[in-house]
N, C-alpha and C positions, 0 to 999 in steps of 0.2 A: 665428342661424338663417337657412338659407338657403330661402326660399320659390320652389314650383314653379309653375308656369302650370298645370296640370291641376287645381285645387282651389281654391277662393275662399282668403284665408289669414284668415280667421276660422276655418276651420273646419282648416285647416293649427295656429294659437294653440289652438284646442280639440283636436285631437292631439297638441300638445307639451307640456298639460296633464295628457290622459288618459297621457302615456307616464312624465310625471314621480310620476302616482300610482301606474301598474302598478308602474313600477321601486321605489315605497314610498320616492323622495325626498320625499313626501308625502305622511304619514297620515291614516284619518278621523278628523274632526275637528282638522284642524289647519288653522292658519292658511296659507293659501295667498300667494302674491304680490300686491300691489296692483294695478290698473288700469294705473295709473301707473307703476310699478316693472316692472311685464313688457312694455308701452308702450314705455318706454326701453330695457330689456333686448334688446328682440327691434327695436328700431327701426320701430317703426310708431306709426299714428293712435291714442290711448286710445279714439277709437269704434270700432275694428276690434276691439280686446281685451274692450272691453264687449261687442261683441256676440258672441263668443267665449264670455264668461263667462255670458251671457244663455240662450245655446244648454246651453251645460253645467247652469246652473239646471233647465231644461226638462226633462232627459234624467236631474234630481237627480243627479246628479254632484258639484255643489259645492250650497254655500247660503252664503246672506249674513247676518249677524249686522248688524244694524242700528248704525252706528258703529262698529264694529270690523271692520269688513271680509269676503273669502269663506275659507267652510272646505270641506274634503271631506266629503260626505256620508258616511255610516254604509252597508256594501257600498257604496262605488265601485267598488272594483277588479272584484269580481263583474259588476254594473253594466257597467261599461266591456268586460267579454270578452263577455258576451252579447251587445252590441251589435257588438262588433269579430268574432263567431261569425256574426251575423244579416247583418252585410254581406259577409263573405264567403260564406256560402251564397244570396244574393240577388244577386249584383254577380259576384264573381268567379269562382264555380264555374261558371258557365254559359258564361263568357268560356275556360275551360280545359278544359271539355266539347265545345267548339265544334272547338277547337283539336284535340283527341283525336281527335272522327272525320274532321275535314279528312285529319289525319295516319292514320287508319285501324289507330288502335295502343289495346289492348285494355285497359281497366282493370285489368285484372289484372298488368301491365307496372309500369303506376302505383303497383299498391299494394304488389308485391316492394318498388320502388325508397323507395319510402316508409317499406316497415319497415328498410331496409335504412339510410337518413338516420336513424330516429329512431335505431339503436342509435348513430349516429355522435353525435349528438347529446350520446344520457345518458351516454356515456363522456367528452365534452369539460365536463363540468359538476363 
């Protein structure tokens, strides 16, 4: 995994967790990676992963089984699109709204071209 300077990379390990349960390479209730095994995996400090793992606790994403390690909560994936919903309508649509009237080009432009992606989309699927 290659980590980017725009994002702490705890929270970079908590996106490459959240994308391993969207894609259902890991189900609720399944044992996830160790500390240590994703630690080495991705080349980093076990405290950067902890606190990775910490953060996903918080947000019930995963849970800890006391000796046996973390598993994915029951709706993560749910879970995980609300929150990936909620920051782009707080983060990023205002940043492409901004953009829109700089360029003085009409949502309605937007939203052709948008229906026009998704049919590309559900035909590539």
């Amino acid at each position: 995994m290659e980590f980017n300077n725009t994002q702490a990379i705890y929270l970079q390990i908590a996106d490459y967790v959240c994308h391993k349960i969207q894609q259902q390479e890991w189900r609720e209730d399944e044992k996830i990676a160790s500390v240590r095994e994703m630690a080495v995996a991705l080349e980093v400090n076990p405290h950067t992963v902890m606190r990775a793992f910490d953060h996903l606790q918080q947000q019930d994403i995963i849970y800890i089984k006391r000796g046996m390690g973390y598993y994915v909560s029951k709706n993560a994936p749910q879970k995980i699109l609300q929150a990936m919903k909620q920051q782009f309508m707080e983060e990023e649509l205002p940043t492409l709204f901004r953009k829109l009237i700089l360029m003085d080009t009409d949502i309605k432009d937007i939203v052709s071209r948008f229906d026009d992606f998704k049919k590309t989309i559900s035909t590539t699927r």
